[in-house]
N, C-alpha and C positions, 0 to 999 in steps of 0.2 A: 553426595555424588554417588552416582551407583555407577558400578562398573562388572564387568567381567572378565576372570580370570583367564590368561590368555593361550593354558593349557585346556584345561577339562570346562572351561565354560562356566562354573559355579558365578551365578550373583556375589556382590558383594556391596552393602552399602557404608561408606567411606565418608570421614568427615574432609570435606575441601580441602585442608593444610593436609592433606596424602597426594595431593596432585606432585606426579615427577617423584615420590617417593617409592622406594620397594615395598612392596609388602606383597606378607606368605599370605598363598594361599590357605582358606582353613578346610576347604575339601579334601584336595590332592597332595596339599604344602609344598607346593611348589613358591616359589619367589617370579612375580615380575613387577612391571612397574606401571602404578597408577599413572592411567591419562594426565596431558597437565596443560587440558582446554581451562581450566580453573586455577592454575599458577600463579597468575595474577593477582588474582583475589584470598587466594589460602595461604600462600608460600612467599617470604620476601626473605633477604638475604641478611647473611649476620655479621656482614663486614666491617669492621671498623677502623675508623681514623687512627692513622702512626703518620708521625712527621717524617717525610721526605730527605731531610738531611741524616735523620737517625739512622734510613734503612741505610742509606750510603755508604754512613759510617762505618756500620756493623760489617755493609758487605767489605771492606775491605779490612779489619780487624781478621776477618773470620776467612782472609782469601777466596771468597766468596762462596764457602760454604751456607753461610745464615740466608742468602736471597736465594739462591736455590731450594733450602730448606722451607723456609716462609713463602715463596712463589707456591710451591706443590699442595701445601696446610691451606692456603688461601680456596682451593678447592673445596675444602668441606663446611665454609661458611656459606655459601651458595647451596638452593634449591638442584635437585637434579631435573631438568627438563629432556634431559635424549636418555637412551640407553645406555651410552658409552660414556655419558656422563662420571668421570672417578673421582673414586674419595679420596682423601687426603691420604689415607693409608695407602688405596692405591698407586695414587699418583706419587708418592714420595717412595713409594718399593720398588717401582719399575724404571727409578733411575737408577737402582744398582743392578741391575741383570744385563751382564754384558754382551756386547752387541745389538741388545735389544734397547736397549737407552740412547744407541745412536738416533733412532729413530722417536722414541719416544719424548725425549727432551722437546724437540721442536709441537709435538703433539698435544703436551702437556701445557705447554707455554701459549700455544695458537688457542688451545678450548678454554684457557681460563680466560684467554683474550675476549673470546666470542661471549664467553656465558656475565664477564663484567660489564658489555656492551649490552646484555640482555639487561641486565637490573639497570642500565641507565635508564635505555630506553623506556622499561617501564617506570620510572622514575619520570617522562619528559624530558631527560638529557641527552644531547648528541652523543654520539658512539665517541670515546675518548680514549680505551684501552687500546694498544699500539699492535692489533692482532696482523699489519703490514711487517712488524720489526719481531716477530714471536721467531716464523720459521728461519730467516737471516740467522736470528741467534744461537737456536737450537739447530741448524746446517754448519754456522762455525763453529760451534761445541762439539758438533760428531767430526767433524775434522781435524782439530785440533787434535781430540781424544784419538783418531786412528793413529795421525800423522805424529804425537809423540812416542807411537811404539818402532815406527820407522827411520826417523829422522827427527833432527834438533830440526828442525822448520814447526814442530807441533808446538815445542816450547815458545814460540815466539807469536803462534795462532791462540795459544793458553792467554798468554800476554795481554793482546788483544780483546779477547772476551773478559779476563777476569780486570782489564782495567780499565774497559770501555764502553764494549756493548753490554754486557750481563747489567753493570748498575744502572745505564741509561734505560736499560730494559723496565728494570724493578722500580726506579725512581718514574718511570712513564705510569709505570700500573697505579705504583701508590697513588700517584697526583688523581688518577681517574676515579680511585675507590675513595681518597677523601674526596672530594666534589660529590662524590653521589650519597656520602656518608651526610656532610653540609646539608647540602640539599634536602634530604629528608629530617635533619634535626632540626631545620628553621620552618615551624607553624607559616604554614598559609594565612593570608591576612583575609579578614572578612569581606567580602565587598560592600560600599559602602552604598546606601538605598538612595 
């Protein structure tokens, strides 16, 4: 693939698995990001099967620190197709910057949504990740988080998300990434002549 850099213009020819990735410029060194009209074909996702009941477990073992944790990580198994596509480093740092996580949770949760509906679909599978139930969760997570610096009413919105939507949330996603995980480990059958 040949592309150009989207500062100073330099050529650059690119093997397809750069599509939707960063890469420096070697003119200006500058960083943007490879087209990813070829994503399809270069780049596929590195997600893998965990059982459903495990994530549940865990989230509530861990007070739901672990699905928080593993929702944001699940970023960096995925290709980047947009710009604001974030890495797992990013998206897992920008739940601790306060105030700013009010909003970021729900943003975080909505794009992993959308970008595991992208690897369905290229997959041939219906869109199955819950990116309807992402911002709901991440809207009661930033209220919760306000309304327990105000009032005992937050402790009982905490309640709420850590013992009902956060895991329905995490348990929707899992069920979507293993079906799409399936899906690509069971061989197409031949057709037959």
């Amino acid at each position: 693939m040949k592309t150009a850099c989207n500062y100073c213009g330099a050529w650059h020819d690119l093997d397809d698995t750069c599509a939707g990735r960063t890469i420096r410029c070697t003119a200006c060194g500058k960083s943007f990001i490879a087209p990813t009209d070829l994503a399809l074909t270069g780049q596929r996702h590195l997600l893998a099967s965990f059982p459903v009941a495990s994530l549940v477990l865990l989230h509530y073992l861990t007070a739901g620190a672990f699905s928080v944790m593993y929702l944001n990580l699940l970023h960096e198994r995925m290709p980047r197709l947009r710009r604001d596509d974030p890495s797992a480093t990013v998206a897992l740092g920008l739940c601790f910057i306060p105030v700013f996580n009010l909003y970021w949770f729900a943003f975080s949760f909505h794009r992993l949504c959308a970008r595991i509906n992208e690897q369905r679909q290229f997959a041939g599978l219906p869109e199955l990740a819950p990116s309807w139930l992402a911002i709901p969760v991440g809207v009661l997570f930033a209220c919760g988080l306000t309304a327990t610096f105000f009032t005992t009413a937050g402790f009982y919105v905490w309640g709420i998300i850590g013992a009902v939507a956060l895991p329905v949330f995490a348990g929707m996603v899992q069920h979507s990434i293993n079906e799409l995980c399936e899906q690509q480990a069971t061989p197409m059958a031949a057709p037959v002549a």
